[in-house]
C-alpha distance (Angstrom), angle and dihedral (degrees) to the residues before:
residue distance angle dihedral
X1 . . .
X2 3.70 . .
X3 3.60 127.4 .
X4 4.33 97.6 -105.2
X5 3.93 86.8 48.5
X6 3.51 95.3 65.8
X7 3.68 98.0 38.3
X8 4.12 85.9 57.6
X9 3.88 84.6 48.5
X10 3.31 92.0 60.2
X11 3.48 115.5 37.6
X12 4.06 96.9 85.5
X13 3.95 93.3 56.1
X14 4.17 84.7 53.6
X15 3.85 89.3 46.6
X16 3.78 100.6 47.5
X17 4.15 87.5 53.5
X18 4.13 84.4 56.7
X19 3.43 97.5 51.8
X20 3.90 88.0 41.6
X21 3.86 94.6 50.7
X22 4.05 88.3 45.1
X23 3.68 90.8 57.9
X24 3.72 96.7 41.7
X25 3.87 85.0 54.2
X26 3.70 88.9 48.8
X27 3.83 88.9 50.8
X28 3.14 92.3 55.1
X29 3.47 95.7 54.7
X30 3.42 106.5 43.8
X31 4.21 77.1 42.8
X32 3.69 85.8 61.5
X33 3.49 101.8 33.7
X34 3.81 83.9 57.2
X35 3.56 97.2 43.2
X36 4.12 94.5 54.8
X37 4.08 84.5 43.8
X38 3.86 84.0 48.5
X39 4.24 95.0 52.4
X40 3.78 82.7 34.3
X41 3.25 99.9 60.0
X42 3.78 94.4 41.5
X43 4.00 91.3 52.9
X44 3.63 83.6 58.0
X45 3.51 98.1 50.0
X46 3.52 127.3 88.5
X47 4.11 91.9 -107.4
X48 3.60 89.7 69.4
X49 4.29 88.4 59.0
X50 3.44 92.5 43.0
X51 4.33 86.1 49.9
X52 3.96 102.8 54.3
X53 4.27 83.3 33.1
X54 4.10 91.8 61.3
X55 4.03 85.5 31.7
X56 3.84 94.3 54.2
X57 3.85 87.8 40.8
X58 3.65 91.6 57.6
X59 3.47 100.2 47.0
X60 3.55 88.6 55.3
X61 3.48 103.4 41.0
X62 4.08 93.2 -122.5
X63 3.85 139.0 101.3
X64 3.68 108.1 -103.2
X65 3.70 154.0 155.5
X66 3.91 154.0 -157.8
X67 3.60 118.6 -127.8
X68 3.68 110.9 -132.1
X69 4.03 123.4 -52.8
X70 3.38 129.6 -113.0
X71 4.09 110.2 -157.1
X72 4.09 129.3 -157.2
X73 3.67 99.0 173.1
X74 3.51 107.3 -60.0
X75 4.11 90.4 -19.9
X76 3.62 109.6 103.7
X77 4.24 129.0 -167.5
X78 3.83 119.5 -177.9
X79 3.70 124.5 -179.9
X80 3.69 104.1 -122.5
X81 4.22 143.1 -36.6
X82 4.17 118.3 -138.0
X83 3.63 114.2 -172.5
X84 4.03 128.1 -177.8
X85 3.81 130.9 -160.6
X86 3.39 145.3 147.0
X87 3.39 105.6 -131.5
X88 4.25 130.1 78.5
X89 3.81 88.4 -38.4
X90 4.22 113.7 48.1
X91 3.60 98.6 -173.9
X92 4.59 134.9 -13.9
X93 3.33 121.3 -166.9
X94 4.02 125.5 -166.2
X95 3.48 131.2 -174.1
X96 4.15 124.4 -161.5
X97 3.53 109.7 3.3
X98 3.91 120.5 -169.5
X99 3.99 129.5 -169.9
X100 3.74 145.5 154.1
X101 3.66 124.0 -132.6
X102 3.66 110.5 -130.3
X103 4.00 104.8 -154.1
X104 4.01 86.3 -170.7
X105 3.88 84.1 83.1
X106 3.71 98.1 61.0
X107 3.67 84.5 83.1
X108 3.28 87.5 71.2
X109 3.48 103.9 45.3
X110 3.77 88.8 -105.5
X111 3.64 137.2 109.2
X112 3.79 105.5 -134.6
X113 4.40 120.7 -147.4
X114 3.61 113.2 -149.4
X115 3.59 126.1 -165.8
X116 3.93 100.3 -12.1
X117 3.22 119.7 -178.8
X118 3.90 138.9 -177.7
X119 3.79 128.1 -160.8
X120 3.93 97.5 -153.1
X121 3.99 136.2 3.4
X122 3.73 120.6 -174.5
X123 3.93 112.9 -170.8
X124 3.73 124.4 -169.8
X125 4.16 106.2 -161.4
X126 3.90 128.3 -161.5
X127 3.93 107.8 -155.1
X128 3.37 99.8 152.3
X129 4.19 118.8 126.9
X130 3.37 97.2 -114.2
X131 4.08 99.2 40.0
X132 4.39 110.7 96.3
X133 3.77 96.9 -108.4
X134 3.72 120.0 -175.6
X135 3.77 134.2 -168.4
X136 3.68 120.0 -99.8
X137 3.89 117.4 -113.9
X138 4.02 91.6 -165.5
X139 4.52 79.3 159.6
X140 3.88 85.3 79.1
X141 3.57 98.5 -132.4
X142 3.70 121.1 -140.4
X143 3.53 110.9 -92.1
X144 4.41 116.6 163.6
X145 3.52 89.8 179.8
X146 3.51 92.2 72.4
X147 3.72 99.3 35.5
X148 4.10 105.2 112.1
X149 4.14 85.4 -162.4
X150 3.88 121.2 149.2
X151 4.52 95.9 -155.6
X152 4.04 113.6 52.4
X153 3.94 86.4 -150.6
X154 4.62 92.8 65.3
X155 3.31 113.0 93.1
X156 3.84 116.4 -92.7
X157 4.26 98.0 -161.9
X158 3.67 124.5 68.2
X159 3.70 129.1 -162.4
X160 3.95 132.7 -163.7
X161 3.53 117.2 -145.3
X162 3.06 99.9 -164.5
X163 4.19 146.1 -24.8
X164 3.49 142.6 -152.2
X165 3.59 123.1 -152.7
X166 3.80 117.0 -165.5
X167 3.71 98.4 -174.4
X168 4.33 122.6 25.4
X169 3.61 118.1 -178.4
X170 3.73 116.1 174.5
X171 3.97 129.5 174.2
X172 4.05 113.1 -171.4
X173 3.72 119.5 -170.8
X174 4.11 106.3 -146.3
X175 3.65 122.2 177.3
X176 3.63 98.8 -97.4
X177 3.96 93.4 43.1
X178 3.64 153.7 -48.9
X179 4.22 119.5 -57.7
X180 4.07 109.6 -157.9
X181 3.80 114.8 -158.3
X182 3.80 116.4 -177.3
X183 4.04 134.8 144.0
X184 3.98 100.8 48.1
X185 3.46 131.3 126.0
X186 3.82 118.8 -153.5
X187 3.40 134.1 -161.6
X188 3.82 124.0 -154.5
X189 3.53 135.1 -167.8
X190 3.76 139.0 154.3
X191 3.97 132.6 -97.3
X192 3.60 130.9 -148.2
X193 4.15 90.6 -92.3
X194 3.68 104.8 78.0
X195 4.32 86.0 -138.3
X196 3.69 93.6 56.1
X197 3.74 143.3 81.1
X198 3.26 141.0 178.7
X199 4.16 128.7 -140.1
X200 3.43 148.6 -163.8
X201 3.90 132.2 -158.8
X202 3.54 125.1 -160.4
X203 3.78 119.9 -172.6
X204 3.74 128.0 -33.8
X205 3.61 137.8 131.0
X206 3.98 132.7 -105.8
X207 3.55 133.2 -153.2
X208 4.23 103.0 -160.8
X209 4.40 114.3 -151.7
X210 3.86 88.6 -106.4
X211 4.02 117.3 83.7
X212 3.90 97.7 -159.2
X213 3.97 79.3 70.1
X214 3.70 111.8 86.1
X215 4.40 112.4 -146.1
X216 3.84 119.0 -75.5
X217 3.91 123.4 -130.1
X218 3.53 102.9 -150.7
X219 3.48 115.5 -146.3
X220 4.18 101.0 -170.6
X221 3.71 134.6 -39.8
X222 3.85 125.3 -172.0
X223 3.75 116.7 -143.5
X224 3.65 147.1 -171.8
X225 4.04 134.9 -156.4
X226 3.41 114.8 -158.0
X227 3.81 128.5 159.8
X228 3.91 99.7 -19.4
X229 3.55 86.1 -46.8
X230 3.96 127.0 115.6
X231 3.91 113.1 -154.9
X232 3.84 126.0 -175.8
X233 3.68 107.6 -153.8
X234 4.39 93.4 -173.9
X235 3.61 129.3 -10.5
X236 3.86 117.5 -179.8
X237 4.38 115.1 -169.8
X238 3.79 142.2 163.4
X239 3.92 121.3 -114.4
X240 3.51 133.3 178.3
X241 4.10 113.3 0.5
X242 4.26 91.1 -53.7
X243 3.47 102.7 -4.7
X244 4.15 112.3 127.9
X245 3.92 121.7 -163.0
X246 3.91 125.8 -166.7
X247 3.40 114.8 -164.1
X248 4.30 146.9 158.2
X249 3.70 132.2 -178.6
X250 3.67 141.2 151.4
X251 3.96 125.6 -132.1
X252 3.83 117.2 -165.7
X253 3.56 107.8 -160.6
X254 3.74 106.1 -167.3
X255 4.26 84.2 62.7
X256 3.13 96.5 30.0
X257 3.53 107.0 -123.1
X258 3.53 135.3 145.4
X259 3.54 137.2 -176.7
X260 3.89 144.2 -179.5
X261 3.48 144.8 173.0
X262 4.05 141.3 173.8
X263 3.74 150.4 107.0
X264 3.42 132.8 -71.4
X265 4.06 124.4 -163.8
X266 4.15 143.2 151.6
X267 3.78 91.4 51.9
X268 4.07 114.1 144.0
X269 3.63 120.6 -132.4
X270 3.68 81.6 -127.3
X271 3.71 100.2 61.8
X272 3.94 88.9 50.6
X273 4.11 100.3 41.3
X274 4.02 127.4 74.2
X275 3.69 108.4 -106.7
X276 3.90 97.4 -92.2
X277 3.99 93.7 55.9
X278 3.87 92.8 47.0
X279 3.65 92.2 73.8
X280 3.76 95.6 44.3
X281 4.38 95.4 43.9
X282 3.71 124.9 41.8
X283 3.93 130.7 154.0
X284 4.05 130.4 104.6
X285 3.47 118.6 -74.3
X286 3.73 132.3 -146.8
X287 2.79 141.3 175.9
X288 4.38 156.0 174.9
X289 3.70 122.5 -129.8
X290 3.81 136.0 -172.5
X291 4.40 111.9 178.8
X292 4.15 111.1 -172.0
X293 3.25 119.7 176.0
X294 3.91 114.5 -118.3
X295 3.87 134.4 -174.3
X296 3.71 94.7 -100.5
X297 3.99 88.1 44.1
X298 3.92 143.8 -92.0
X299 3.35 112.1 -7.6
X300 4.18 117.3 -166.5
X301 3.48 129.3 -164.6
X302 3.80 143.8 168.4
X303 3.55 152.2 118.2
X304 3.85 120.3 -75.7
X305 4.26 124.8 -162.8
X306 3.85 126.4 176.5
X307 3.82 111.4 -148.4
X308 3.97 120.0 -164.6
X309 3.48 90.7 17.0
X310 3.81 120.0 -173.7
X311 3.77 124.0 -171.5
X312 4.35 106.9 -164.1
X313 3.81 140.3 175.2
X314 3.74 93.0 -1.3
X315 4.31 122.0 151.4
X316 3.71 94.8 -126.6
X317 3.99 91.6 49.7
X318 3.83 89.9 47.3
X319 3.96 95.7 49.7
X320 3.80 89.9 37.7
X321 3.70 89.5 56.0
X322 4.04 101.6 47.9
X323 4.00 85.0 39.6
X324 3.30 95.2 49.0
X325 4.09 93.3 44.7
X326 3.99 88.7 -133.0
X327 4.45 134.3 99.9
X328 3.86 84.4 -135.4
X329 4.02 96.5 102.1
X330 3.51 98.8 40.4
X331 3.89 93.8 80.6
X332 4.17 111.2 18.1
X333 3.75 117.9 -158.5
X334 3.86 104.0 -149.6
X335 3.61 104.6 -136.1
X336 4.31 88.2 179.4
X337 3.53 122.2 20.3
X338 4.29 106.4 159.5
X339 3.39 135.9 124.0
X340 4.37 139.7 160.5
X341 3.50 113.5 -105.5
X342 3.88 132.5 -153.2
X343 3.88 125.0 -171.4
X344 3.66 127.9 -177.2
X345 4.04 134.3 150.1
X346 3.78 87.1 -17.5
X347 3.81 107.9 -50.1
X348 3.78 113.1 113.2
X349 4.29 111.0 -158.2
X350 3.81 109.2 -172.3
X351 4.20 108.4 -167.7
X352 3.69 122.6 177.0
X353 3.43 88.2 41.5
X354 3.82 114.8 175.3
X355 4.02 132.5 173.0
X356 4.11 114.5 166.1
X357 3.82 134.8 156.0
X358 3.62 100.6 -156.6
X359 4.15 120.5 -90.6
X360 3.86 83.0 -11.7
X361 3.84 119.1 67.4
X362 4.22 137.7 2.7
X363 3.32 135.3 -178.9
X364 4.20 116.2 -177.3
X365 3.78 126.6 167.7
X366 3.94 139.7 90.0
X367 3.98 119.8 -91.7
X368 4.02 127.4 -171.7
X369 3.79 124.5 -146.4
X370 4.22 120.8 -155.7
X371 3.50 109.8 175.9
X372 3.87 103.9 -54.1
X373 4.05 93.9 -25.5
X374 3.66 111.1 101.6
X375 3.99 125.8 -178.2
X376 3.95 122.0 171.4
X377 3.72 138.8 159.4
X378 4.10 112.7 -143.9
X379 3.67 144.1 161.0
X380 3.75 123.7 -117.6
X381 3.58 124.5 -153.9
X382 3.63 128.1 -168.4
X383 3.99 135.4 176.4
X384 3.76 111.9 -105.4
X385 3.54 118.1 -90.8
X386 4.09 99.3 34.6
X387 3.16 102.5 110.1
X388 4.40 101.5 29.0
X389 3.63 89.8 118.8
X390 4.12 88.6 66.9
X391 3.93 108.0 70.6
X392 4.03 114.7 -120.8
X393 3.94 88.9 6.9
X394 3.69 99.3 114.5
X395 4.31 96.8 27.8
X396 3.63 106.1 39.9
X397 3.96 108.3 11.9
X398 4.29 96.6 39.4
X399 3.70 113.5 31.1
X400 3.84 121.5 -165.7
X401 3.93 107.7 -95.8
X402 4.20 123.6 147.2
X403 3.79 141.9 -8.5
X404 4.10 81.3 18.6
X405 3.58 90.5 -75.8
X406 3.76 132.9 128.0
X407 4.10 122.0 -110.8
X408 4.02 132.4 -167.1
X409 3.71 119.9 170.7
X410 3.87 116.5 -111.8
X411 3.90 130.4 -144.4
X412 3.81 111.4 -152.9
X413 3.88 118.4 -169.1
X414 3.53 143.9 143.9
X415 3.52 127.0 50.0
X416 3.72 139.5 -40.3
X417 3.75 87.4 -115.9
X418 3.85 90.6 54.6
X419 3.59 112.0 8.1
X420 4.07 115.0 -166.2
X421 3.75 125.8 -158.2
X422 4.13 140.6 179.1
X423 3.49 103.0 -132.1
X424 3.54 99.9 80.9
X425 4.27 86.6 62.1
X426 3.47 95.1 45.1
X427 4.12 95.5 49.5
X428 4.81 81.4 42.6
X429 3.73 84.1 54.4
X430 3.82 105.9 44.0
X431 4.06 87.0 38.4
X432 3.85 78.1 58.3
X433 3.92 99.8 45.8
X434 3.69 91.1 42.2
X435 4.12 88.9 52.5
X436 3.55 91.7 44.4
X437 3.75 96.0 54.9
X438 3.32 99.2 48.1
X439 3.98 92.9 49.1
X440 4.11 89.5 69.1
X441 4.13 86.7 55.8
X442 4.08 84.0 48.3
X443 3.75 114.8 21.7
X444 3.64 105.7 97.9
X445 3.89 83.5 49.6
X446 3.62 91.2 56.5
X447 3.55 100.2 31.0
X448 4.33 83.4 58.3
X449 3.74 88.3 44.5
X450 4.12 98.1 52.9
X451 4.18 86.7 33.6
X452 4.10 81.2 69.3
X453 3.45 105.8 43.3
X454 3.68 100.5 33.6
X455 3.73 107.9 23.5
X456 3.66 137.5 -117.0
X457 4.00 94.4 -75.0
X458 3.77 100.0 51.6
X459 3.79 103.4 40.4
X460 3.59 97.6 92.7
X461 3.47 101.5 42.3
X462 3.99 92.0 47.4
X463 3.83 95.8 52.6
X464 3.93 84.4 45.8
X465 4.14 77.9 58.2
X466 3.53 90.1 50.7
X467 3.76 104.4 53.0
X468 3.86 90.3 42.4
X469 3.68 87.3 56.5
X470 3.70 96.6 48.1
X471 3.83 93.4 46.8
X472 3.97 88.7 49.9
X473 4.12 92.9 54.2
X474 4.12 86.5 36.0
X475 4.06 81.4 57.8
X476 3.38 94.9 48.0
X477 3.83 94.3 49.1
X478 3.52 94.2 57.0
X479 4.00 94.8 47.1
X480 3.51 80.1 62.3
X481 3.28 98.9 48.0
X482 3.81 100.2 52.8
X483 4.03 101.7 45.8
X484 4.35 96.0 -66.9
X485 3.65 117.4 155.8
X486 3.89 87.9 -143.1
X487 4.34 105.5 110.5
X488 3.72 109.1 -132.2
X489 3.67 116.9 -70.6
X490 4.17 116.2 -104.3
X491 3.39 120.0 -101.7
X492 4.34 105.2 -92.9
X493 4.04 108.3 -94.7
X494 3.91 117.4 -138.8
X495 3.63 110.5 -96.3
X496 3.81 120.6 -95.1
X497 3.42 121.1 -144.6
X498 3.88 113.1 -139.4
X499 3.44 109.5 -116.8
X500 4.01 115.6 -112.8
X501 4.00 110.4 -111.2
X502 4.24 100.3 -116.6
């Protein structure tokens, strides 16, 4: 058979597999034309609202719902979504949503969120111990059952990958008070784990359970959810007028646990202190903290130091200085000021607790705070020869101890209104002692002395005069000494005889 022959032979078979891959081609169009007006059409049918409203409410652990969508294409706005529950979160409330259906995730079996976006989301949380708080399955996990969809072969799951939220407010109820949240933005996106995401805040305010602490401008904090857990990796904020806090933590809220950690510093005495201490204490205080939350509550701890310290215009530096014949007490440098702090369910413990100007003053020991009761047991130090002019003060009350200085334990009790110590009796009686056993060395001199001035019958009742006086001045000394408003006692004038009427 020749050549040609075959060629016309053959041509039909090759002509028939044209027209055959044509119409495949065309099938396959029309097939995906019809598919995308398939998904379409469901997307912008009320199954796919009712789909990311059950979705959403699962996830959260509420009963919520979309209002209706508004469709460009694949772009989709909806007015708001309000959800209720009774769980961690009572009640969320968003207002104009955006998103962008990504088809490429049907694939999958997904339906894939692109750059959603919501204007405002106000969240109301219940953290307290007894409240029924669940864990937060933001991954959307699979769940048919739930899935209102008309065509077993569209996906059933949906996934965000990733959200921006121009406007967070939160308010979380904790057993010990209420935390308010409001002014951040947040932005959301997805990690390689499909149960984790990561976040960042910019800005906002906070308002912590605890009144003695003032609000927090947040400057940013990077996040990260990861199996019911929230985790804050670094958060930097402003405090006070120039204080600056650093800070991470975690809180987990199907266990209900929270933790926290950081550094505080640039905080003036003033802005912690009532108004009458602020002119008496200034310096810059900082300060470490750890909070953990324990069965009986928050418990906060840390390590606080005062740098630059000044002590001013106090009663003990005044009466120390005109005692002590010297300008050195009037204004105290601190050279020390730490001390380890403890706070739980109101009562502050400080431990560790050191204040010292150098070579000149110390004051060592641990004192507790509840509510406006104080009690504490301490060590004061003083240079050698401040208080000589007190009989027994500096050889039976203060004994020498270290860095060459002189130490007497110190009771603190009372109040912070009206603080009460036992030094004061201790330096009255061994004043008394010390006067009393040096009168057996002297008496008969002195008894001879006031015999010839005064005469035999008012001897004894003059000296009795005397002492009374001396103990009243020696009292008002040591008020003076230990914080008293009392000024220091006068100097004793020579007695005056009256002068007999002529």
């Amino acid at each position: 058979m020749s050549r040609r022959s075959r060629k016309r032979r053959g041509a039909p078979t090759s002509g028939w597999l044209g027209r055959l891959a044509v119409a495949a081609l065309v099938l396959g169009v029309l097939g995906a034309a019809l598919g995308y007006w398939s998904l379409k059409s469901y997307l912008h049918s009320d199954g796919f609202r009712r789909l990311l409203s059950a979705k959403v409410s699962k996830a959260l652990g509420m009963t919520g719902e979309f209002s209706r969508f508004n469709w460009d294409g694949l772009v989709v706005d909806t007015a708001a979504f309000e959800a209720n529950g009774r769980g961690l979160i009572g009640s969320l409330h968003a207002d104009r949503l955006h998103s962008e259906v990504n088809l490429a995730g049907v694939r999958r079996g997904v339906w894939d969120l692109d750059g959603a976006s919501v204007n405002r989301v106000e969240v109301n949380l219940d953290a307290r111990s007894h409240s029924d708080a669940t864990a937060l399955a933001i991954a959307f996990p699979d769940d048919p059952s739930a899935t209102p969809a008309k065509h077993g072969w569209l996906p059933t799951a949906v996934e965000i990958n990733g959200l921006d939220l121009r406007e967070l407010i939160v308010k979380a109820t904790f057993d010990d008070g209420d935390l308010f949240a409001y002014g951040m933005r947040v932005a959301v996106e997805r990690t390689h784990d499909k149960h984790a995401y990561r976040a960042e805040i910019d800005g906002g305010r906070l308002r912590l359970p605890w009144p003695s602490i003032p609000a927090i401008d947040l400057d940013r904090a990077r996040l990260r959810y990861q199996n019911g857990g929230f985790f804050v990796t670094d958060a930097t904020a402003s405090i006070f007028k120039q204080g600056r806090l650093d800070a991470s933590g975690e809180w987990i809220p199907k266990q209900q646990q929270y933790a926290a950690e950081g550094n505080l510093r640039g905080v003036k005495c003033d802005e912690l202190l009532s108004a009458d201490w602020s002119k008496r204490l200034t310096g810059d205080v900082a300060s470490s903290f750890v909070i953990e939350h324990r069965s009986t509550g928050p418990l906060a701890t840390g390590t606080l130091t005062l740098k630059n310290g000044v002590l001013t215009a106090l009663p003990m530096l005044d009466s120390l200085a005109a005692y002590a014949d010297t300008r050195r007490f009037r204004v105290l440098n601190l050279s020390e000021a730490r001390a380890d702090w403890r706070w739980q369910q109101g009562e502050i413990s400080l431990t560790n607790l050191v204040l010292s100007s150098e070579s000149l003053v110390r004051l060592e020991g641990q004192l507790t705070i509840r509510g406006r009761s104080i009690d504490g047991l301490l060590r004061l130090g003083l240079a050698p020869g401040t208080l000589a002019a007190i009989p027994g003060a500096e050889t039976v009350v203060f004994l020498p101890g270290e860095r060459g200085m002189l130490w007497s334990p110190l009771h603190i009790s009372g109040t912070l209104d009206d603080p009460e110590e036992d030094l004061t009796k201790r330096l009255m009686d061994a004043a008394q002692n010390r006067m009393f056993d040096v009168i057996p060395e002297t008496g008969e001199k002195v008894l001879k002395f006031t015999r010839s001035i005064l005469g035999e019958s008012g001897a004894v009742g003059k000296g009795v005069e005397v002492i009374d006086s001396a103990a009243g001045t020696l009292g008002g000394v040591l008020n003076g000494l230990l914080g008293g408003s009392n000024p220091p006692p006068k100097p004793p004038q020579p007695h005056q005889e009256r002068p007999r009427p002529k």
